[in-house]
N, C-alpha and C positions, 0 to 999 in steps of 0.2 A: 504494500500500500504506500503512496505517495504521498505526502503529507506540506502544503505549502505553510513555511513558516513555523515557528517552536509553537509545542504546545506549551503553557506552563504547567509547569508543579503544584501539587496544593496540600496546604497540613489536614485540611477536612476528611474529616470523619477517619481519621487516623488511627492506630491505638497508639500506646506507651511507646515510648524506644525500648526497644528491647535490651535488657539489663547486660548483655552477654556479645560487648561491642567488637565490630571489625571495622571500626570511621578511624582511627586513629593513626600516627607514623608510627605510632611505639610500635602496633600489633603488627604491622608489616613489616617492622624488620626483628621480627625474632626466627627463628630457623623456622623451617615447615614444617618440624613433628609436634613442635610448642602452638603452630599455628592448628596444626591439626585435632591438637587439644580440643579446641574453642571449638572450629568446625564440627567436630561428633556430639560435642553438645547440642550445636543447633540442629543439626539434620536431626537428635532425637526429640529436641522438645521445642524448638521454633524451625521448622526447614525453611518457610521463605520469613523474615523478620524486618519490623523495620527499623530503621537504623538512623541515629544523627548524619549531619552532613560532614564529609567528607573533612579532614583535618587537615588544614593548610593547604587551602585548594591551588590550583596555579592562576587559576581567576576566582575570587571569592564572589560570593552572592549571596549577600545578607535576605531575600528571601528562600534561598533553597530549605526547601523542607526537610528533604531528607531521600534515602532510598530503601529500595527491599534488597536484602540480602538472600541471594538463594545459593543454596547450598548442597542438595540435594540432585543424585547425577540422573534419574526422573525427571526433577522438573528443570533442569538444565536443558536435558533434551526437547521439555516441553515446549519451552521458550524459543530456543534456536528453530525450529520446526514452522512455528507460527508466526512468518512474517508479515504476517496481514493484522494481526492483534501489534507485535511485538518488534517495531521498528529500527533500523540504522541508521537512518537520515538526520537524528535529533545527535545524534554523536555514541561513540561507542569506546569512550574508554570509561572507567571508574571516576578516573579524576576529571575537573571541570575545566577545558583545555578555552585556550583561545578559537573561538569560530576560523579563523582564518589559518588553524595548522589542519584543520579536517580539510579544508579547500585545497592546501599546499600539498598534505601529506597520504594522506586517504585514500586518495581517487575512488573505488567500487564499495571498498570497504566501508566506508561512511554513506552508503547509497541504497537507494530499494528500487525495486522494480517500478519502469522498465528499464532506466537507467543504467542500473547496475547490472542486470541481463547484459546488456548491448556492451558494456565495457569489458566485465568478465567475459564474453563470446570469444571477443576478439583476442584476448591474448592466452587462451583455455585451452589452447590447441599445443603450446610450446610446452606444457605440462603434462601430457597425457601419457600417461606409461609406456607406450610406444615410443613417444617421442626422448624420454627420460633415457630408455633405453640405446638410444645414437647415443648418447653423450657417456654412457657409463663407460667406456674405453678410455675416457677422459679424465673421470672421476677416477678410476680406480688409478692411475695412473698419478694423476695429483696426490691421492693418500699415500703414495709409497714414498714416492718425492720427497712429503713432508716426515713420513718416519725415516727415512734415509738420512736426514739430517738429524732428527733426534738421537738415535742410535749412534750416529757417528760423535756427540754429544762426549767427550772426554770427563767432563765431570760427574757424568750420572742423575743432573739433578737441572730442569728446567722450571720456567713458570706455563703451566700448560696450558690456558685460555689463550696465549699472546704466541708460544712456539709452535702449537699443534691445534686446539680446538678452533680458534676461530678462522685458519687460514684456508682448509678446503673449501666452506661457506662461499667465503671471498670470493674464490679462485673462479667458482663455480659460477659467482652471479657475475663476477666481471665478465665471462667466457660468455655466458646468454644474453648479457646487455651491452655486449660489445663494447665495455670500459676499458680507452687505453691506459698504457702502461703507467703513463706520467701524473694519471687522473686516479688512482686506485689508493693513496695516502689520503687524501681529502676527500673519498667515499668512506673511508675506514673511520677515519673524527669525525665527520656531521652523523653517521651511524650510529658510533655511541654518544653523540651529544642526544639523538631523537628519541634514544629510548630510558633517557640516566636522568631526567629531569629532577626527578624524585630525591637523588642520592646525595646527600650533603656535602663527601666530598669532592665531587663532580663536579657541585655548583661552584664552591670556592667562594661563596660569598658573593654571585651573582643570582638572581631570580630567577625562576624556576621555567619563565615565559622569555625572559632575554635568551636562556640556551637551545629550548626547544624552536625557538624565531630563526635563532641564528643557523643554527645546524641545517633548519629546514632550506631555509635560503642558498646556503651552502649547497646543498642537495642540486637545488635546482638548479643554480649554477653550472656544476657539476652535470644535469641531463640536458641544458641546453646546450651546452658545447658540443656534449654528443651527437645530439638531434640535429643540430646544425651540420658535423662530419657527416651523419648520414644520409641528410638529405641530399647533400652533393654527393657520396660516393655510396651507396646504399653494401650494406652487407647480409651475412646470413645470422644474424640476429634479431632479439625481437624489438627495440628503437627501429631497427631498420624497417625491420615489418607494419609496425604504429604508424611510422610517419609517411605509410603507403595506401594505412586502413581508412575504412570509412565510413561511417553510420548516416543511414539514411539520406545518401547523399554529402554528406558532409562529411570531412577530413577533420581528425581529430587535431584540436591547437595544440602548440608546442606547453601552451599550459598542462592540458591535460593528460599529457605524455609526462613528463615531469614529474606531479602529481603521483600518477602511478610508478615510476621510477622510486620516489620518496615508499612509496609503500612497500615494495619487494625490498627495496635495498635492506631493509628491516627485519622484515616477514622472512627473508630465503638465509638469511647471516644471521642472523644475533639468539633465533628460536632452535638451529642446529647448531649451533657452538654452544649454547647452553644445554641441551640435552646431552652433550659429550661431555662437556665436564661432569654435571652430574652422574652422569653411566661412572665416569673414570674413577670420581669418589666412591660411588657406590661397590663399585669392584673391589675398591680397596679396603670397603671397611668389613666386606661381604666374599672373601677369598673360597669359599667351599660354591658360590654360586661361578665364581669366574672359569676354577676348575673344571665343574660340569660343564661351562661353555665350550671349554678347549677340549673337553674331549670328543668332541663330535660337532665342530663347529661350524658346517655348512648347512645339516642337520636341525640347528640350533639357533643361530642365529636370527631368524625369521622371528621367532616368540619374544627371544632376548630383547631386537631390537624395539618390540612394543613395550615392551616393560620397559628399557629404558626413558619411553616417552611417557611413557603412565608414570617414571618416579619423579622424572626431572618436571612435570610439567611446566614446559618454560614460557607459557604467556599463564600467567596467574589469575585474569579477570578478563572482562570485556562487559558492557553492559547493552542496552536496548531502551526504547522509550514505549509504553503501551500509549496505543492510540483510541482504544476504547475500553469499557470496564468490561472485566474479566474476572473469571478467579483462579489464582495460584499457591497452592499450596494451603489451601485452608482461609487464604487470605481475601479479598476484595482490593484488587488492582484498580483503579482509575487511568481517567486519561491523562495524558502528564505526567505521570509516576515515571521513576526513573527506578530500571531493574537491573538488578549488577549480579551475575553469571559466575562464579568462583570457581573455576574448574578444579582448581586442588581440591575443596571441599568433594567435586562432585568424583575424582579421583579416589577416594578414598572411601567411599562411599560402602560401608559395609553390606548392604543390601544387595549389592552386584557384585564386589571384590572378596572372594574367601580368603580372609586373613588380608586385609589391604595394607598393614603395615609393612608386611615382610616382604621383601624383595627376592621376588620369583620370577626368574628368569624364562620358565617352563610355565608361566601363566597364560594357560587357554581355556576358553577365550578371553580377550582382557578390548572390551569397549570399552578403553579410556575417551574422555573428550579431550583431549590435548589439542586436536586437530580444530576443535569447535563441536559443540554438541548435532550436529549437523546441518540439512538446511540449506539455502541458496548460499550461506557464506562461510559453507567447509574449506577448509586451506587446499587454496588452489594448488601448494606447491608441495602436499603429503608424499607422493610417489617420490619427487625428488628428495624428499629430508632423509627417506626410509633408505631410499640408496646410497644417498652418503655416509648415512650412520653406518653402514653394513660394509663400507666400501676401508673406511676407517679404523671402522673396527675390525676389520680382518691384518687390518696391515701394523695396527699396533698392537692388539692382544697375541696375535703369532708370533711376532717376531722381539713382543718386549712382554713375555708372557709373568715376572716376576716384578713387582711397583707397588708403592706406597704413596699416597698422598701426604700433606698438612691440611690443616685446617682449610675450609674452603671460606674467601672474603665476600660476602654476599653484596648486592648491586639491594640499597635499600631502596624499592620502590613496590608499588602495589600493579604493578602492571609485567613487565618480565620477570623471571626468576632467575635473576642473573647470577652468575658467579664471576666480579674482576679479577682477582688471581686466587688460585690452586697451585701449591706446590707439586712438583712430582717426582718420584726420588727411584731410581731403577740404577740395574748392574749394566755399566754397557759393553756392546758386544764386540 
């Protein structure tokens, strides 16, 4: 459903805030088994709740009322499913972003039909398992590359988000978006300025809408230049492809190629380098699970790499606006209500997951939402993450089958699940 213009919010006919708060910075940055605490409380005794407004918004709004927390991987599914109740046009993060980084950064993903059809259409095709698979010769190729130099690593002991997690990502969306060589440093910083807004020491004592501004702009800087090489010399990438496409007659502007540039560059990097680190931790704290992978690890791999998405869940929230009154979870939704999606919550979800704390590698089946609880706006780029993680993961648990982590430094914010540095401590070979 299309919806011209915000609906507002409204406190009417409300209940209490719910005693058992997830509005705060403190709760988001404690690790995710302490968070997960809070969450099995609510999925038992409030699944969807409503909640104060959001703490230290990046734009504050002395009338925001507040939102529903849901929690529950049910009504997670419910939500995402029902895009005609349960909108993306009003905005889709947790936090209360500037209007003008959904326009900059978003492109489909802040969009409802038809819109968003016609945008996803066109670029749905460079994603398709088939087409994933032209490139896996490439990717696996990139992951050895990158353990080839690990390995080669005389001290035994790197930082693993910056040597090895985050570089196949990169490697991967520069290669699809045809980012040259000289332009791939200044994709890498507006990157994590667009997703760290949250993080205090990120900011450094600038505001939380100065970096997400700046980053974005950067961004686009960044896809105009592109856009502009490829208009004159067109290649076998998908800018090249964009600025060929055309809806309804119409060529898409170098904005709105941009735009969705800003959004993969994010979406394809920052949600698979977090799932690696996480896996990397979790192996290490969890050695009788990693052994069972290595013993039959072509076999195995396929299950593992779902669990590793189901533990790391590395986009933490996403929210929705209802556009008419409903009910979820026990509750009476209105219009205007603003509903926020918790996929960790829904991750863990004991109703679906036997034993959801333990890290089971041999977990089938495992409908995690990691992906998005489904719906028009499932991650376009699933088939590709699946392939990297598997392609990575064969080239460093083989060949660096004995490792220890440190402590992992988490990315404080309520929207990824980041981890900025991981130790990593191996024999090398």
């Amino acid at each position: 459903m299309h919806i011209d213009g915000l609906l507002p919010a409204t406190s009417d006919n409300k209940p209490d805030y719910c005693d058992i708060e997830v509005s705060s910075k403190a709760f988001w940055a404690k690790p995710a088994a302490q968070m997960e605490d809070v969450f099995a409380r609510l999925r038992s005794e409030q699944p969807v709740s409503w909640q104060r407004p959001i703490e230290g918004a990046v734009v504050p709004d002395p009338d925001d009322p507040g939102f529903w927390a849901v929690t529950r991987h049910a009504d997670i599914k419910q939500v995402s499913h029902d895009n005609q109740t349960f909108v993306s046009g009003q905005g889709v993060f947790f936090d209360r972003l500037p209007p003008v980084f959904l326009e900059m950064a978003l492109s489909f993903l802040a969009m409802d039909p038809p819109r968003h059809d016609q945008l996803r259409r066109l670029v749905s095709k460079a994603f398709t398992p088939r087409q994933v698979k032209r490139i896996e010769d490439k990717i696996e190729l990139a992951a050895k590359q990158i353990v080839d130099d690990i390995a080669a690593d005389p001290s035994g002991e790197i930082e693993f988000m910056d040597r090895c997690a985050s570089l196949l990502p990169l490697r991967m969306f520069c290669e699809m978006f045809g980012v040259p060589a000289h332009l791939e440093d200044a994709t890498v910083k507006h990157v994590i300025g667009s997703v760290s807004w949250a993080d205090e020491e990120y900011l450094a004592g600038r505001s939380a809408a100065e970096v997400q501004l700046e980053s974005i702009a950067g961004l686009h800087q960044v896809a105009q230049e592109i856009i502009e090489m490829r208009r004159r010399q067109p290649g076998d990438d998908i800018i090249s492809s964009m600025t060929q496409a055309e809806i309804d007659g119409q060529k898409l502007t170098d904005f709105e190629i941009a735009s969705f540039f800003c959004l993969l560059s994010g979406a394809a990097t920052d949600t698979t380098k977090t799932t690696l680190g996480h896996a990397v931790r979790a192996l290490s704290l969890f050695p009788e699970q990693r052994a069972w992978l290595l013993e039959d690890f072509d076999a195995r791999i396929g299950t593992a790499v779902e669990e590793f998405i189901r533990w790391a869940t590395p986009l933490l929230t996403f929210s929705r606006t209802a556009v008419v009154e409903t009910e979820l979870g026990g509750q009476t939704i209105m219009p205007g209500d603003k509903v926020v999606l918790i996929y960790l919550a829904g991750n863990f979800d004991e109703t679906v997951f036997d034993r959801p704390r333990m890290f089971d590698l041999s977990r089938s089946p495992n409908p995690h939402v990691s992906f998005g609880g489904g719906g028009i706006h499932f991650c376009l780029g699933a088939n590709l993450a699946r392939t990297m993680l598997r392609a990575e993961a064969r080239e460093l648990f083989m060949r660096i089958p004995e490792f220890e982590t440190g402590e992992p430094d988490l990315l404080g914010t309520n929207f990824i699940h980041g981890i900025k540095r991981l130790p990593f401590r191996f024999t090398p070979r």
